[in-house]
Every structure is written in structure tokens, then in C-alpha cells.
N, C-alpha and C positions, 0 to 999 in steps of 0.2 A: 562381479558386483560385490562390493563392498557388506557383510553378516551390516544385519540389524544393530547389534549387540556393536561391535567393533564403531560403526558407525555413531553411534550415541557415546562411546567411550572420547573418538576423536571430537564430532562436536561440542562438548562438555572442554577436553585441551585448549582445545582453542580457543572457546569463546575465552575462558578465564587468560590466555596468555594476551586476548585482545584491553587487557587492564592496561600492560602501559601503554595505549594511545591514549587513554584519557591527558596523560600528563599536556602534551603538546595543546590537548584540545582545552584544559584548564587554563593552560597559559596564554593561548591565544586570546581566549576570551576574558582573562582578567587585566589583557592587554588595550581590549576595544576592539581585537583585528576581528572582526565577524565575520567578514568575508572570508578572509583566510581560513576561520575557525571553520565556516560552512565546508568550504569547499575540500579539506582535510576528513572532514564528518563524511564528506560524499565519495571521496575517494576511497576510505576506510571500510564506507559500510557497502560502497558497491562490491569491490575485491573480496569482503567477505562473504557476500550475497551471492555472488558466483561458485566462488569457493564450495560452500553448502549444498548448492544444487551440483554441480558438477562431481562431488564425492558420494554421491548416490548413484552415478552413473549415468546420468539425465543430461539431454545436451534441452540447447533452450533456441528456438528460432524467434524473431521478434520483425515487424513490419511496421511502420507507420510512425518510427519516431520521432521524424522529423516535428510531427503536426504536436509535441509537446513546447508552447514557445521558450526562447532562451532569457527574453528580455522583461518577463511578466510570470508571476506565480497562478496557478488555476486550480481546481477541483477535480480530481480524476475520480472519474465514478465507475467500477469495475466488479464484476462479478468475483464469488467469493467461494472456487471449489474445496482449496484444503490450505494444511500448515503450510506450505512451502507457496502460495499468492505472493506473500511480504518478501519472500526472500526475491521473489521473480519480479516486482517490479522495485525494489532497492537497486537490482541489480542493471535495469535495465531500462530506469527513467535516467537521463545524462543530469540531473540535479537533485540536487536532495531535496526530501519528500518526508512528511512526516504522516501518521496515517491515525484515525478517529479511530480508538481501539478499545477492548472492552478493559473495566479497572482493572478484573483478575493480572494481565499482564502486567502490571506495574508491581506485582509483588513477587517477578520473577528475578535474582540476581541477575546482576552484572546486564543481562538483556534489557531489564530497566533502565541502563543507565543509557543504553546504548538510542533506545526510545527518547529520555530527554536529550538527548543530542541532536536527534532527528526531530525533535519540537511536535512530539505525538500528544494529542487530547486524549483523555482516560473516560472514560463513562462507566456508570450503575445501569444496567436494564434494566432494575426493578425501581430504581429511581430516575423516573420520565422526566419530571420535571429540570430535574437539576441536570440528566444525561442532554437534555435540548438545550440546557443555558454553557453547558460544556460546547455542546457542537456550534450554537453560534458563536459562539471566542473562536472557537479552531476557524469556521468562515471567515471570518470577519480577518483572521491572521493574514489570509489570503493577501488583500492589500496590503499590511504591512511586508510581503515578499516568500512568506510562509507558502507552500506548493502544500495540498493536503489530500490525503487518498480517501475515499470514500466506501463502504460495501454497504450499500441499501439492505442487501439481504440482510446485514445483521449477526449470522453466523456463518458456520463452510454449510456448502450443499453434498459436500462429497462426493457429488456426480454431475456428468456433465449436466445436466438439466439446472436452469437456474430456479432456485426457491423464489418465493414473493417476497415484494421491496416492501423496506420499512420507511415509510415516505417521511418520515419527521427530519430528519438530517438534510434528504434532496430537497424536499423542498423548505428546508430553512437556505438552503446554499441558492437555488433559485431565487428567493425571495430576498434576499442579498443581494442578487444580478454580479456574480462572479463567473467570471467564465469559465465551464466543464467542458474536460475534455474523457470522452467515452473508452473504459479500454475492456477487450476480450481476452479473454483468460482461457486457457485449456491446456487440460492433461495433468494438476498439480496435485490433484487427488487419487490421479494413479500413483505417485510417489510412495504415498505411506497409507490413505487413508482406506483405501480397499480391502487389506485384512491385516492391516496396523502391522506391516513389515515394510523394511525400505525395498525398493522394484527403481530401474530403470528405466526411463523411457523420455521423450520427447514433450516436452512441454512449449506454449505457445502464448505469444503477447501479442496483442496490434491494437494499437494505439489509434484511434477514431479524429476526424477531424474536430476542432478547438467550434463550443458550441457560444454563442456570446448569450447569457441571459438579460444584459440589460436595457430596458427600451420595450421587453416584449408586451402584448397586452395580454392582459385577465386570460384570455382564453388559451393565445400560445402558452402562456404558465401552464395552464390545467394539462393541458397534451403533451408537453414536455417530459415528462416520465415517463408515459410508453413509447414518446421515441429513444429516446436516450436506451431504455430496455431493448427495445427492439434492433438500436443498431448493436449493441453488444451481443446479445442471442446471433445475429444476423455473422459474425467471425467464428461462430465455436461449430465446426463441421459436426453432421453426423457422425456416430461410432461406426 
């Protein structure tokens, strides 16, 4: 296994040699080619999302991809154990995905930049009002072909037990009638965040079938978040 120390040295290399993709991805886009632009953005940040978890040591199994569609963007609504969630579903949704993230990130170099590329919403927790007028743009991108990721919880859990949802985001995405798709998360907080050293081990994704919110009535609304909860709970085994 790859020293702590060694490990943050190489992450740190990297990300900064990943400066010049921007070029290709400037040019695409000053070009009109979006599509290209995108799918450059996903190839880029998938390989490096692997990348990351793999030099910890950690291999990654994954089940259910299929049910993410190819042909329509959605809401992936996914439990939130530690740093390394983003890199696991970067790497292992097949399109690029941007993700409803707290503002602090955005004043992180070069990984900022890599976030507006992936077309990520920034929010203030202590500003509600304006983090909900954030989160309905990011829904709402949905239709415009935007894929966006979701953590109810709000923060990491650290552990496998999931914390309580923070309903204002899901149910602004429900109340949109975009369609979520549910994913289970386990093992990302064995990575680092157990006693804040890097550790290897096996981490895990599965991807829930595609849930359609529109059309529902009043009451499936209301029940819709402890299901959505409960199919996610329902993939992350006992310890």
C-alpha cells in the first residue's frame, strides 16, 4: 500500500499535470462542439477517478449500470460515506455527471475547474434560501441533458450507517418530476476516513432501477423518500 504522505504527494502531481486537458476542452467548447467537449470531460475525469482510487490500493466492484439511461439525463440520489463517493461514481457512471456540492469546493484549485467542466451546482448551507434556488437550476439542468448527483445527507457519514436526508434538494428534484435513479455506496470511508490515513480495500456501487417521478400523486410524492432511502440502505451489507 501506497504511505499516506507519498499518496497526497502523487495526487497533488497529477491533478496539476491534468492542466493541460483544459486546452482541448477550451477549444472544443469555443468551437460549439459540446458533445465532443462532454464526452472528452468524461473520458478524462473517468480515467482519473479510477486512477485515484486504484493508487490507494482499493479495487471497486460495481452492479446495475445498465439501469443509468444512455439516451436521457436523471437525478442520482446516493448515499454519502466519505472523500472518495465522487471519485467512485465519476468513475463508474458511463457519462458524465455533475454533482450538487457544497461552495467550499469551488475555492479548491484546479479541482474547481475540473467541477465546472462537469457542470457541478455550488451551494452555502447557512444560506437556505439561495442553496434551494442553486439546487432548482441544477434540477431543472436535468432537461437541458445535465445528469446531476445528489447526497440528501448533506455531508459524509463516515460509516456505513446512513445519516438523515436533507429533504429540500429531493424533494425539490421530485417536485420537478425528473427521473432518479437510486445508487448504494459502500466501503469509501474505509479509504481514509477511519483514522485519516489511506488503507486499501474494496469499495462498492449499484446502481438502482430508474425511478420516474412524473405523473405521481400527492401521496406517492410524500412516500417517495423513504423509498428511494430504503432501496439504497437495502445494497450496503452488514459489516
Amino acid at each position: 500500500m501506497i504511505s499516506t504522505v507519498l499518496y497526497v504527494i502523487w495526487f497533488v502531481t497529477v491533478l496539476l499535470l491534468t492542466l493541460v486537458m483544459f486546452i482541448p476542452i477550451l477549444l472544443l467548447q469555443l468551437f460549439g462542439l459540446n458533445k465532443a467537449r462532454n464526452a472528452f470531460v468524461n473520458v478524462a475525469t473517468s480515467c482519473w477517478s479510477r486512477s485515484i482510487i486504484w493508487m490507494t490500493g482499493s479495487r471497486i466492484s460495481k452492479s446495475g449500470i445498465e439501469n443509468v439511461p444512455k439516451d436521457r439525463a436523471v437525478c442520482l440520489i446516493g448515499n454519502h460515506q466519505g472523500y472518495f463517493d465522487i471519485p467512485l461514481v465519476v468513475a463508474t457512471i458511463p457519462h458524465k455527471v455533475g454533482f450538487i456540492a457544497k461552495i467550499e469546493l469551488m475555492r479548491l484549485p484546479i479541482l474547481n475547474l475540473w467541477m465546472w467542466a462537469l457542470h457541478c451546482i455550488f451551494i452555502h448551507r447557512t444560506q437556505m434560501h439561495q442553496s434551494l434556488r442553486n439546487i432548482k437550476r441544477g434540477v431543472q439542468d436535468i432537461y437541458k441533458g445535465h445528469t446531476i448527483v445528489l447526497f440528501p445527507e448533506g455531508t459524509r457519514s463516515r460509516k456505513r450507517e446512513m445519516g438523515p436526508f436533507r429533504m429540500g434538494g429531493l424533494n425539490m428534484a421530485i417536485k420537478e418530476g425528473v427521473p432518479i435513479v437510486p445508487l448504494s455506496i459502500n466501503g469509501t470511508y474505509k479509504i481514509f476516513e477511519q483514522d485519516w490515513r489511506v488503507h486499501p480495500t474494496r469499495v462498492s456501487i449499484q446502481v438502482h432501477p430508474l425511478i420516474e417521478t412524473s405523473g405521481l400523486s400527492a401521496e406517492e410524492k410524500k412516500a417517495l423518500p423513504d423509498k428511494i432511502r430504503a432501496m439504497i440502505e437495502s445494497a450496503i451489507p452488514e459489516e
